[in-house]
C-alpha positions in Angstrom: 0.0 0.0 0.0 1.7 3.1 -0.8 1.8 5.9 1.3 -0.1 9.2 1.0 2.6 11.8 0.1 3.4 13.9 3.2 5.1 16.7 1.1 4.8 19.3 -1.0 7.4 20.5 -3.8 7.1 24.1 -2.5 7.5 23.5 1.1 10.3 25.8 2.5 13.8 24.1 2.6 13.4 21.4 0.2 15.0 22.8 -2.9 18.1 23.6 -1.2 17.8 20.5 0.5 17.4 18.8 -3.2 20.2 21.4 -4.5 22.7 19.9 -2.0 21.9 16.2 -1.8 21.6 15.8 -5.8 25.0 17.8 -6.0 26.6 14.2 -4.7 27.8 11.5 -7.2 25.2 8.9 -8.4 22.4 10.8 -6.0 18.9 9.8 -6.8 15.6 11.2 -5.1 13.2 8.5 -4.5 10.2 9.0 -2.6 9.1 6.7 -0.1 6.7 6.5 3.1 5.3 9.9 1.6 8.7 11.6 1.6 11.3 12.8 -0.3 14.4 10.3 0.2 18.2 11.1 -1.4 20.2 7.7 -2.0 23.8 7.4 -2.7 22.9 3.9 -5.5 20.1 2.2 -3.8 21.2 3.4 0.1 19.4 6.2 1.9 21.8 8.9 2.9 18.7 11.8 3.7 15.3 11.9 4.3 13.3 15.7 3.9 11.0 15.6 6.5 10.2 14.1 10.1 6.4 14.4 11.7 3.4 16.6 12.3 5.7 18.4 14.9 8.6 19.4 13.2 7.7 19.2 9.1 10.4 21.3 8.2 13.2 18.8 9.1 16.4 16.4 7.3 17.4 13.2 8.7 20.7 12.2 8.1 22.8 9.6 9.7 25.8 11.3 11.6 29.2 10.6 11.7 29.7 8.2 14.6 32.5 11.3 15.7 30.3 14.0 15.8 27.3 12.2 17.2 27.3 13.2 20.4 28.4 16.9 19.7 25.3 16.8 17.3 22.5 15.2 20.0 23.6 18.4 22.3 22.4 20.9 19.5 18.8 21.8 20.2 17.9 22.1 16.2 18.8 18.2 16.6 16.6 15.2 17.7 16.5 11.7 17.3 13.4 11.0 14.7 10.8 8.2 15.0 12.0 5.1 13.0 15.0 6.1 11.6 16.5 7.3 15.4 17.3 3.9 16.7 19.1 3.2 13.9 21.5 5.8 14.5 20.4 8.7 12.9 19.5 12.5 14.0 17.4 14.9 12.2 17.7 19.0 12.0 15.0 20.8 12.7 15.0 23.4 10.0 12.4 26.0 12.2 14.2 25.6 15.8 16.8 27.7 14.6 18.9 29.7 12.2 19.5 27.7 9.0 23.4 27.3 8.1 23.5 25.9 4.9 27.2 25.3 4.4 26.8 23.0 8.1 23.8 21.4 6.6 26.1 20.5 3.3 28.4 19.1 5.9 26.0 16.7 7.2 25.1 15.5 4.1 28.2 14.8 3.3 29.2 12.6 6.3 25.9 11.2 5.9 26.5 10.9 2.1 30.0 9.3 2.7 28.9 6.7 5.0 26.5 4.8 2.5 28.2 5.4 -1.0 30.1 3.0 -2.9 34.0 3.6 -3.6 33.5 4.5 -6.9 31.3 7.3 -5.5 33.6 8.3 -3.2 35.9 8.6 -5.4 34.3 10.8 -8.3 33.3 13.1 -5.3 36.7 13.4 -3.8 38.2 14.1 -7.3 35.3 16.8 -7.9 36.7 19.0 -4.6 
């Protein structure tokens, strides 16, 4: 059964969010449960959106690093499903947005589920 689509393609955020997750090698959006999901191949590396609370939200997975400097940030909670797994969300309205930190993130979070040969092409591209 698919899921109703809990998003729409002018909410606020999500074209930047597109902008940067589609700038990666091989990155695909495929949407799924309702939302918009950016894969590195066929792995999930970013999900735009989390629940009726906070809408307005990315979940990424975190560097294992800079995972408990992230959970202390208070744009930053763990999301339903995908936070036992790991991964953190940012809350796009519980603070100011920095886009070069969210490129960051999605570039750990990118790094950790792409193939070599992704890695590669995007470490040659910088």
């Amino acid at each position: 059964m698919a899921h109703p689509r809990m998003y729409s393609d002018d909410d606020p955020y999500l074209d930047d969010v597109r902008r940067i997750c589609l700038g990666f090698p091989e990155a695909v959006e495929v949407e799924a449960w309702g939302r918009p999901t950016f894969r590195a191949g066929k792995k999930i590396f970013a999900v735009f959106g989390s629940d009726d609370e906070r809408p307005y939200a990315v979940i990424f997975k975190p560097d294992p690093a800079d995972r408990q400097a992230l959970a202390e940030d208070r744009r930053i909670f763990s999301p339903p499903y995908f936070g036992p797994g790991g991964w953190l969300a940012l809350d796009f309205t519980a603070g100011p947005v920095e886009w070069d930190e969210i490129a960051e993130l999605m570039d750990a979070s990118y790094r950790q589920v792409a193939l070599k040969r992704m890695l590669k092409a995007l470490d040659s591209a910088t």
